[in-house]
N, C-alpha and C positions, 0 to 999 in steps of 0.2 A: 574376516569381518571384524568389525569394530567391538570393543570392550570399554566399559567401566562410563560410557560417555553418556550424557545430561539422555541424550535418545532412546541409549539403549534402559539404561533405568526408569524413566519413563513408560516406555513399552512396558518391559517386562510390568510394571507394576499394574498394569492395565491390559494385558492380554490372560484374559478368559480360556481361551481354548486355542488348540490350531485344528483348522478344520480340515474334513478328507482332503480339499484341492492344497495342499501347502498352504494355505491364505493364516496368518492371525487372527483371530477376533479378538476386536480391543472393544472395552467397555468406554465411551465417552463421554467425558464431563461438562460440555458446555456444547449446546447444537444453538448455530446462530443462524435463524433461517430472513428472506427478506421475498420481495415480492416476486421477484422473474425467474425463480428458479425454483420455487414452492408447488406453486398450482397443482402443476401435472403430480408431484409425489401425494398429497394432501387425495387426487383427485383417486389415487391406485389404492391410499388407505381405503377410501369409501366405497371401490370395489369391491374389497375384504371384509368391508365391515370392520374394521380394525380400528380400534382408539391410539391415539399418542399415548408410548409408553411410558415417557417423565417429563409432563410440561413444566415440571417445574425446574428442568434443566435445560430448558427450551427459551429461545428471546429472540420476539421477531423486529426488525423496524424494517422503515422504507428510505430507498434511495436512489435505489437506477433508473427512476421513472419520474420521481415526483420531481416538479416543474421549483424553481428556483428564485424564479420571478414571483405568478400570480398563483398562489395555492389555493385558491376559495375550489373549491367543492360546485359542481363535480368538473374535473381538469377539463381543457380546450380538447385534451388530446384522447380521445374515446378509449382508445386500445391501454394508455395508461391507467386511465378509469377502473374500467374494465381490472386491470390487473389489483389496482389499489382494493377493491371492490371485494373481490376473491377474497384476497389475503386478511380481508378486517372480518370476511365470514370463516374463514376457515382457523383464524388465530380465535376467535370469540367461540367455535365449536369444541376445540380442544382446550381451554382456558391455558390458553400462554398469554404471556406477559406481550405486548406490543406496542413498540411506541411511535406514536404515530404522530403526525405533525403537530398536533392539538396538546402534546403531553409535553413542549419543552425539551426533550430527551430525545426526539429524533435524531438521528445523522446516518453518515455512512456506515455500515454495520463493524467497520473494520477501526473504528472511530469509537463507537459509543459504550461498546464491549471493555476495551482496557478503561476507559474515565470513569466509566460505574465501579471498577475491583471487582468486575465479574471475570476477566484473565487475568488469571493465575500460576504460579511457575508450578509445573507437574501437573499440568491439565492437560489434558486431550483433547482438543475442539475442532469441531467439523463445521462447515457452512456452504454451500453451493454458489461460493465466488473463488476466483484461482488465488486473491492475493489472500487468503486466509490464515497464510504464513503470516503477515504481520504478527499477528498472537506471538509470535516466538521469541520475538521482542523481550520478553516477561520468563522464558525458560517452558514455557508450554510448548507442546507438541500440535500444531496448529493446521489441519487439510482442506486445501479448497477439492470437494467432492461432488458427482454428478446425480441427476433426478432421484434414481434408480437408488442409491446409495443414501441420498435423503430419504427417500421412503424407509429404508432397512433402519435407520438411525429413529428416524419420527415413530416406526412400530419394534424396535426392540431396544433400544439406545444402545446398539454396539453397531460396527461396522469389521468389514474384514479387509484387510491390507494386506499387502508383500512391507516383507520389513526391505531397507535401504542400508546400502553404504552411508557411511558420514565423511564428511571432509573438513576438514578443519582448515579455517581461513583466518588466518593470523595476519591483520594489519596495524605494523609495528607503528611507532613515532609520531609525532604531534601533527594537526594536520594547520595547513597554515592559513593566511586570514580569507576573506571568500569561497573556502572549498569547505561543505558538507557532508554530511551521512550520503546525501543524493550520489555527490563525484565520489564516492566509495562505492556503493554498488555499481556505480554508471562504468567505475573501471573495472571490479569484477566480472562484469558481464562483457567488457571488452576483450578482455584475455583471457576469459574462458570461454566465453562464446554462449549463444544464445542454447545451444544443446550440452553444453560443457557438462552441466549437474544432473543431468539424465541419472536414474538410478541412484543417486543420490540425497541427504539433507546436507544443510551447511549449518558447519556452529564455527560464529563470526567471533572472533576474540583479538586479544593484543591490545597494547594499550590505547588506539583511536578508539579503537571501540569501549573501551572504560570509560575511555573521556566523556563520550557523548551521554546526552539526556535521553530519557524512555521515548521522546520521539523520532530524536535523530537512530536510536535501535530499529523503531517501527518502521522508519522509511528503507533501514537496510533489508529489514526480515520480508517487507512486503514484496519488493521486488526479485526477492529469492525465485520463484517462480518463469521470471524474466530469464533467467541464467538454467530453466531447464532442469532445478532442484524441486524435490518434491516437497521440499519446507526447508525452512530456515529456523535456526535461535541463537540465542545470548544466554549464557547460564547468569544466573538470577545472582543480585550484589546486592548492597547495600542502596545504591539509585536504586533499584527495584522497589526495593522495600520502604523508602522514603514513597516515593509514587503511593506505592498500594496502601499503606497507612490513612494517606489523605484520602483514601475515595469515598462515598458512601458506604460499598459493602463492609467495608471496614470499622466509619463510624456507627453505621447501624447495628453491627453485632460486637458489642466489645469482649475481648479477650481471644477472639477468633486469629487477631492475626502472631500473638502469641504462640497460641494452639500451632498454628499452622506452621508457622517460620521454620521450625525444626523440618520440618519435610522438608520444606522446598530447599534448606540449607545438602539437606540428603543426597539429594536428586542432580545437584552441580557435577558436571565432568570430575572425575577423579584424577591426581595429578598423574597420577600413573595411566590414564586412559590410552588405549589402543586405537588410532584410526585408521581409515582405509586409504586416505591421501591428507596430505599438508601444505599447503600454497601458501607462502609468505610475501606482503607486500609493502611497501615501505611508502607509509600515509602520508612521510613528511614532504614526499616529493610530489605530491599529487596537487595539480590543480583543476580548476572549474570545468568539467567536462560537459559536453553537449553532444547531441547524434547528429551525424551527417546524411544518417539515410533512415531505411523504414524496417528497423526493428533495434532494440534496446541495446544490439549488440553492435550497431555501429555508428559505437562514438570516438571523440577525439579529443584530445586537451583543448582546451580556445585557442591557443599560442602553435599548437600542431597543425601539422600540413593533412588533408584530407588524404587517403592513401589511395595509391593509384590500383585498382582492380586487381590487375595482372602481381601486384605484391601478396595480395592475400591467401590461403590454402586454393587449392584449386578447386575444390565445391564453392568456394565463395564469392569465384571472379565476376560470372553471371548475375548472382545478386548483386552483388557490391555495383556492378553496370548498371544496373536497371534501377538500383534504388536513388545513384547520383544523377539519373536524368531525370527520375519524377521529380527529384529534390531539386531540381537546376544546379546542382553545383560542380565544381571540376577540381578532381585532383590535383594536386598542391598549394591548392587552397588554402587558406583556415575558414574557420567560421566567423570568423569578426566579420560583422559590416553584414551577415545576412540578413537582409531588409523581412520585414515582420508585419504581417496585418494584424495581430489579434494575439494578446496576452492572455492567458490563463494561470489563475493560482489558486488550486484546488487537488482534489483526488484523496483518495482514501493514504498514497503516500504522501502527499505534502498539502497535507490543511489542518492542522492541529494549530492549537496558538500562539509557539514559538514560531513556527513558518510564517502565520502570518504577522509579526512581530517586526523579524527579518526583514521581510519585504517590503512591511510600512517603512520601515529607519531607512529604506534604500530612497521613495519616493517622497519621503516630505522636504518639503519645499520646494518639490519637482513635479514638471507635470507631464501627463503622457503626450506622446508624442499627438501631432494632427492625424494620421495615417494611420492609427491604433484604435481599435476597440478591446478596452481592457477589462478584466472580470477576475474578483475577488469572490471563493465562494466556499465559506466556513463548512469545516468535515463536521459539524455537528452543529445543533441549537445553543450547547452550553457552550461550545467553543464560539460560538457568533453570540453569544451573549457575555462571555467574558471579554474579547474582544472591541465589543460596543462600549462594552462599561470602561473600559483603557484608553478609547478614543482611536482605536484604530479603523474604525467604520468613517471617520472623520478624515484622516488624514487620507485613505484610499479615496473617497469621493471628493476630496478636495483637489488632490492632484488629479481627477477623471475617470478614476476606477469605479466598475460598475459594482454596488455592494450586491452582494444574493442572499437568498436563505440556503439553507443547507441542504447537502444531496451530492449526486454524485457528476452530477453536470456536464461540462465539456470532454469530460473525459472519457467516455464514449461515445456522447452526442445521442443518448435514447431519451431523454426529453428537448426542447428547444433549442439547449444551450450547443450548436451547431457550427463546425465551419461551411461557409459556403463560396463554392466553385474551388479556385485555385489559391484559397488565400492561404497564409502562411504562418503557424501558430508557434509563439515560446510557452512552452508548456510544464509544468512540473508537475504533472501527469506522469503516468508508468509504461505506453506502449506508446509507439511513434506509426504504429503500422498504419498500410492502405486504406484509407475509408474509416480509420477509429474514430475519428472526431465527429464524423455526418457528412461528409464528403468524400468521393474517390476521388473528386483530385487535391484534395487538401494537404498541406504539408506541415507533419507535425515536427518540432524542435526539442528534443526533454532535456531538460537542463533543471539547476537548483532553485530553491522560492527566489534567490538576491539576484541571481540571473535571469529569473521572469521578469524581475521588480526592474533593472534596470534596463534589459530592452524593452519591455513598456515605454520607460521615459525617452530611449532614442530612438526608437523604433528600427532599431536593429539588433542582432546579436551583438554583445557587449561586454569584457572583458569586466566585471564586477570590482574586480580589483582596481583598474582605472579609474572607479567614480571615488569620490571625497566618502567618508565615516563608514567605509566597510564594517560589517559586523564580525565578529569573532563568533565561531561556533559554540 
């Protein structure tokens, strides 16, 4: 098993006990709770009679539900209501923190946790959504966890786990102009495979990953999940520390990030650390990747030929068959020219205000295609409010992009924001699966924000590098 590594230091510094069944108990330091995966735990406290053990380590907001478009009270859509409803009683009975559309502070919970400096590197954090590894982004130990396991967290703040192998994913060399954090995981999960980090965390290092900014980490750590790991991280640098300086919890409590720094200096992989595997990939040869079929794990370069079934592992052939006829496409293909109904640029991985930055420089002075319905939809309030103040709200509606408020949108399609029948979506979204979007027969595209932004404007899949002022990462 692994030694000396950002995981196992972490752990240990946060496991409480091991209980009769082998499990650890880890004490946790940030429980992020939101509205669809709340109720029913909140509902088994009040069976018990049991209060929340530290709301003040507790922070709820909403975002899977809440509507994008028209937020006025109470939503079109009953069953969201309903949910919204819950959650504003049961956050108000336990006095946690909640932020809710009326506070500014709303977004995706995976979104408004690192902007405040409430993830922190050597933090523990649980939430009942999978991509909860984004946290790891920041050197935090970060679990997307189920009802059951919210309840144990909400009435004792610890949980119990299996500890995990670690794998260390070294991707060497400079990544070059239009390819992202995105085409970095997009190719981890291609050559590992969607069960590849089973039993597993990933700690993503080497120098691409130095390069990038706390978002382009968060968009790798989030999709950790995708590839079948039980979390992801980055051990914590100097960009950490720039980030977390500026947040609030930072400016509101001075001298705290002094206090702290030494820890989280502690807690970084030791150079002499032991892993249980090392995969090395060389970033400099990577370009804009996209999926061909319907799960994260099969995608392809733009410039690459779609793969013929029969080349893949033999458990793959089947899928690999069945996901290129939902998708209409054919092996030896590429992806270029895949004709597109509907842009999306949003998700808990790609909505932060670099992403939508990117995407605006792609489409100004451009406009979307006739055949497009496009949608811009900020991971957060602050992030659509910094945004607005920059004039990127301008340039997206100028060129025909649809602006939203915050939430979690198309990305699984559990409010409005919908495909419908067979239409065909570029998405910078994190799952491509059957039905994610609000249609079984919908076809989703995951690709980077500059590769949303510019099949938007052509209305088809589009080599990003082809268009005029590509952005550097």
């Amino acid at each position: 098993m692994s030694q000396n590594t950002l995981y196992d230091n972490v752990w240990d510094r946060h496991k409480v006990t091991t209980l009769p069944n082998g499990q650890d108990q880890l004490f946790v330091g940030l429980h992020l709770i939101h509205e669809v995966t709340s109720p029913q735990a909140f509902g088994m406290l009040r069976e018990r009679d049991i209060e929340v053990a530290r709301p003040d380590l507790t922070l709820a907001t909403v975002d899977h539900i809440v509507p994008t478009a028209d937020q006025s009270r109470p939503y079109s859509d009953d069953a969201a209501e309903e949910m919204m409803a819950e959650l504003e009683e049961n956050v108000r009975d336990a006095d946690i923190d909640f932020l809710d559309p009326t506070s500014g502070d709303q977004g995706i919970v995976h979104v408004v946790g690192p902007e405040q400096g409430l993830t922190q590197p050597g933090k523990t954090i649980v939430c009942g959504d999978s991509h909860t590894s984004t946290h790891g982004a920041f050197g935090a130990l970060a679990f997307g966890i189920g009802t059951s396991q919210i309840r144990d967290v909400l009435a004792t703040q610890t949980i119990a786990m299996d500890k995990q192998k670690v794998r260390k994913i070294q991707v060497d060399g400079q990544l070059q102009e239009g390819v992202e954090a995105k085409d970095i995981i997009l190719e981890i999960i291609r050559r590992l495979g969607t069960e590849g980090g089973v039993g597993y965390v990933y700690e993503y290092a080497g120098e691409a990953i130095e390069d990038l900014g706390m978002e382009g980490r968060m968009s790798i750590c989030n999709m950790s999940i995708e590839g079948g790991a039980r979390a992801g991280y980055v051990n914590p640098d100097e960009t950490t520390y720039e980030w977390l300086e500026e947040t609030d919890y930072f400016q509101d409590n001075p001298g705290e990030f002094e206090r702290l720094k030494p820890y989280w200096e502690s807690i970084r992989s030791d150079d002499d650390a032991e892993y249980d595997d090392v995969v090395t990939i060389d970033g400099s040869s990577l370009e804009p990747v996209v999926t061909w079929g319907t799960t994260p794990g099969q995608g392809v370069g733009i410039t690459d030929p779609i793969p013929e079934p029969e080349s893949l592992p033999e458990d793959k052939v089947e899928t690999a068959r069945r996901a290129q006829e939902h998708m209409r496409v054919d092996p030896g293909d590429t992806m270029e020219g895949y004709q597109i109904d509907v842009a999306f640029l949003g998700s808990c991985t790609n909505a932060r205000l670099p992403d939508l930055r990117r995407g605006a420089e792609i489409v100004e002075g451009r406009e979307v295609h006739d055949d497009v319905r496009a949608m811009v939809v900020p991971g957060s309030q602050r992030v659509q409010q910094a945004a607005e103040e920059e004039g990127l709200k301008d340039i997206f509606e100028e060129a025909g992009f649809d602006w939203r408020n915050a939430g979690c949108s198309m990305c699984l399609g559990m409010n409005e924001d919908q495909l419908e029948g067979d239409e065909a979506c570029a998405s910078s979204s994190n799952r491509n699966f059957i039905g994610r979007q609000g249609s079984k027969d919908g076809r989703t595209v995951l690709m980077n924000p500059q590769m949303v932004a510019a099949a938007a404007v052509e209305g088809e899949v589009t080599d990003v590098r082809e268009l005029e002022e590509v952005v550097s990462v």
